[in-house]
C-alpha positions, 0 to 999 in steps of 0.5 A: 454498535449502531445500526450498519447505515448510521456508523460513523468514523468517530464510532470506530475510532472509539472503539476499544484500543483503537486510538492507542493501536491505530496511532502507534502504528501511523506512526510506524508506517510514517517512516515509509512515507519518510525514507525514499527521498533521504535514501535517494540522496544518502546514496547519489551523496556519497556515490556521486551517481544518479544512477546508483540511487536510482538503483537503490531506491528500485531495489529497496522497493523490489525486495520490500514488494517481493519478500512482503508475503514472505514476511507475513507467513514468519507472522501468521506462523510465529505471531505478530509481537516477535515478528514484528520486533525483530523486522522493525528493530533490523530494519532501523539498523539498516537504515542507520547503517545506510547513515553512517555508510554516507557518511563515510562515502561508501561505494555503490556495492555497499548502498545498494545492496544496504538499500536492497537489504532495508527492503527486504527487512521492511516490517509489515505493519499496514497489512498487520494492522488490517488484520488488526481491525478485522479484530477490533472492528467486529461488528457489521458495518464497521469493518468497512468503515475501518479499512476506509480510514485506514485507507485515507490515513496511508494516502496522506502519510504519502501525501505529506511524507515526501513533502515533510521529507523535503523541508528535513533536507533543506536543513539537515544531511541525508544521513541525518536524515535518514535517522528519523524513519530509522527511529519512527519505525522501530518506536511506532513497532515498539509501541504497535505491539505493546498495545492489548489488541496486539500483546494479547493476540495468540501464537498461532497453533500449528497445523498439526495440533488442530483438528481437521474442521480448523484446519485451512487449505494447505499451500499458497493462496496463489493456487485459489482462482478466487484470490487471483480474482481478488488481487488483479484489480489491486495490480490495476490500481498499482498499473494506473498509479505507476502510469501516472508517475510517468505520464504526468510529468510527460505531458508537463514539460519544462521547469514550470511542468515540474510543479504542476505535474507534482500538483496533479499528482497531489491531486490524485492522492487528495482525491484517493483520500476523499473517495475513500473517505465518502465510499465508507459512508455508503451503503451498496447493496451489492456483492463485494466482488461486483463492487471491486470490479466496478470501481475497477473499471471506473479508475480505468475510465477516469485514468485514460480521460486524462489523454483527452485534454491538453488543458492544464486545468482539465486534466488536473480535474480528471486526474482528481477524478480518478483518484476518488476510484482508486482507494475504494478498489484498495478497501475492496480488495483487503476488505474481500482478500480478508475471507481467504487463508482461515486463521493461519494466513490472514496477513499473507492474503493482505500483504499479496495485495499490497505486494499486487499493488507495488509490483502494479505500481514499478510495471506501471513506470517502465511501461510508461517510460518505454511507451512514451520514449518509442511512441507517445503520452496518449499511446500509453495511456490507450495501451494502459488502459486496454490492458488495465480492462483485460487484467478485470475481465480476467479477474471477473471470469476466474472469480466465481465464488459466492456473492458477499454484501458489504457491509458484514463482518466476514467470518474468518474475523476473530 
C-alpha cells in the first residue's frame, strides 16, 4: 500500500474483495433509502389517515434507532452470516406483509404495528459493513479513506432513494412498491454475506473459552465515559439534521416554499457528500477526538448562520456549507468509536453511533416543530445551537483518553 498522504479512493476500492462486498451491501442499504415514502403511503391508503402514517413511519424509525445495538450484540455474540440472514430475511417478509395488508386495507392497529415490527427487525448492515472495512482496510491511512467513502456512498443512497422512490409512485401502488426494499434487502444481505470478507469471519468465541488477556470489559459500552465522548457529537449531527428537516421548509412557506426548501435540503446532503469526500483526502496532524469535537463545532456554527439571512439563495449557500461538517463528524465518530469494545463488541460501538445520530435526528424534529410553533424559526435555531455547544463541552470534559493521530489503523482491527 502507498504511503498514508498518496492513498486515493481507487486504492481502497482495489483492495482485496471490496468491490464485490461494499457493492453488495449498497445494495442492501439501498432499501432503506427506498421504503419510508412506500411505507408512508401503503399506510395513509389503506387506513385513510395522515396521522396513522405518521404514526407508522415514527415507530418504524423508533424500534429500528432503539433496538439497533440490540441487534448488533446478537451479531457480535452469534456472528454476522447467521445474523444477518435471519434479520434481512424477516425483515423483507414484514415488508411483504405490509404489501399485502394495503392491499387489503388493514386497520391501523395491523400497519402500525407491521411498520413498528420491520423496524425492530431492521438488519444492520451499514454498521456491519464499517466493521468490514476495519478488516479489509488494514493498513495506515486507508481505513480513514474507507469510512469517508462509505460515508458518501450512504449520503447519496438518501440523496436519491426518496426521489427514485417517488418517480416508482408515480406508476405503480404502494404496495407494489413496497416490494423493492423487500427484495433489494434480503438479495443484497444474501449477497453481503456470501462474500469472503464476510463468509470466512470467525463465530465469535465466547468469553468463557478465552483467556483473560483477550478478554474485553464486561457490561455495556455505555459505562466507558469515553465512549460517551465519542457518541454526543454524532447526537449533534442528528440534532442539527432533524432541526433542519423542520426549520427549512418553516423558513420557506407556501406551494413555491415546498421546492426550494427540498432544494437546500438536497443541498445539505450534497455538501454532507463533498465534505466527506474532501476530508478523506486530508492529512490532519491531530488526535482523533480534537479532530471530532472541531468538526463538531463547526457544524454547529455554519448550522446556526442559516438564521442570519432571509435571502433564499444565502441560506441555500449556508445550508450547503454546513453539510460539508457533518459527514467528517460521522467518519470521526465510527472512525474513534471502532477502539471501544475489544473483538467481542465492535458492532454494538458502531451501531450506538448510528443509534446517537437518529435518536439526534427525531429529538431534533419535535424541538423544532415545538420552538418554531410557540416562538420562532431563529429562536430555534439559538436554542438548537446552545444546546448542540453544551452536548461538545460535555463530550470534551468526560473524554480524557489518550491522544489518536488519523490517519493509523487502530489496534482492536483484525
Amino acid at each position: 500500500m502507498k504511503a498514508n498522504s498518496r492513498i486515493r479512493y481507487i486504492d481502497v476500492w482495489r483492495l482485496p474483495h471490496v468491490p464485490v462486498t461494499f457493492g453488495s451491501a449498497i445494495v442492501g442499504r439501498a432499501a432503506y433509502a427506498l421504503v419510508i415514502l412506500p411505507l408512508f403511503f401503503a399506510v395513509q391508503g389503506s387506513t385513510g389517515s395522515v396521522a396513522a402514517a405518521g404514526l407508522a413511519l415514527g415507530l418504524y424509525g423508533l424500534t429500528a434507532a432503539l433496538l439497533a445495538p440490540a441487534r448488533a450484540h446478537l451479531i457480535d455474540n452469534f456472528g454476522r452470516r447467521r445474523v444477518l440472514l435471519a434479520l434481512s430475511s424477516t425483515f423483507g417478509l414484514v415488508l411483504a406483509a405490509l404489501a399485502l395488508a394495503s392491499f387489503a386495507d388493514a386497520t391501523v392497529p395491523v400497519m402500525v404495528t407491521l411498520a413498528a415490527l420491520a423496524g425492530s427487525l431492521a438488519p444492520p448492515i451499514g454498521p456491519t459493513m464499517r466493521v468490514v472495512w476495519s478488516e479489509l482496510a488494514r493498513e495506515p491511512g486507508s481505513f480513514k479513506k474507507a469510512l469517508s467513502l462509505d460515508a458518501v456512498a450512504e449520503e447519496l443512497l438518501f440523496l436519491a432513494g426518496p426521489a427514485v422512490a417517488g418517480l416508482a409512485l408515480a406508476v405503480i401502488t404502494p404496495s407494489a412498491a413496497l416490494l423493492v426494499p423487500a427484495f433489494l434487502v434480503i438479495f443484497g444481505t444474501t449477497m453481503f454475506v456470501s462474500t469472503p470478507a464476510v463468509r470466512t469471519a470467525a463465530v465469535p468465541s465466547r468469553l468463557e473459552d478465552e483467556s483473560p488477556r483477550e478478554r474485553t470489559p464486561r457490561g455495556s459500552l455505555l459505562r466507558d465515559r469515553r465512549f460517551i465522548g465519542v457518541l454526543l457529537p454524532a447526537l449533534v449531527a442528528g440534532l442539527i439534521s432533524g432541526h433542519y428537516v423542520i426549520a427549512i421548509p418553516a423558513a420557506f412557506p407556501g406551494a413555491q416554499g415546498a421546492a426550494a426548501a427540498g432544494v437546500a435540503l438536497g443541498l445539505f446532503a450534497g455538501g454532507s457528500a463533498v465534505g466527506g469526500l474532501v476530508f478523506g483526502t486530508l492529512g490532519i496532524r491531530m488526535n482523533v477526538h480534537s479532530q471530532l469535537l472541531l468538526a463538531a463545532v463547526g457544524l454547529i456554527l455554519l448550522s446556526t448562520s442559516t438564521a442570519l439571512f432571509s435571502n433564499g439563495i444565502l441560506i441555500c449557500v449556508t445550508i450547503a456549507l454546513a453539510g460539508l461538517f457533518f459527514s467528517p463528524v460521522m467518519i470521526l465518530a465510527y472512525f474513534e468509536a471502532s477502539n471501544f469494545g475489544g473483538e467481542d463488541k465492535k458492532t454494538q460501538a458502531t451501531t450506538w453511533v448510528n443509534t446517537s445520530h437518529n435518536l439526534g435526528g427525531a429529538a431534533g424534529s419535535v424541538a423544532a416543530g415545538f420552538l418554531i410553533q410557540q416562538s420562532s424559526v431563529a429562536a430555534s435555531y439559538l436554542t438548537m445551537a446552545v444546546a448542540c455547544l453544551l452536548l461538545v463541552g460535555s463530550a470534551a470534559l468526560v473524554s480524557t483518553r489518550s491522544p489518536t493521530r488519523l490517519p493509523q489503523p487502530t489496534q482492536t482491527h483484525t
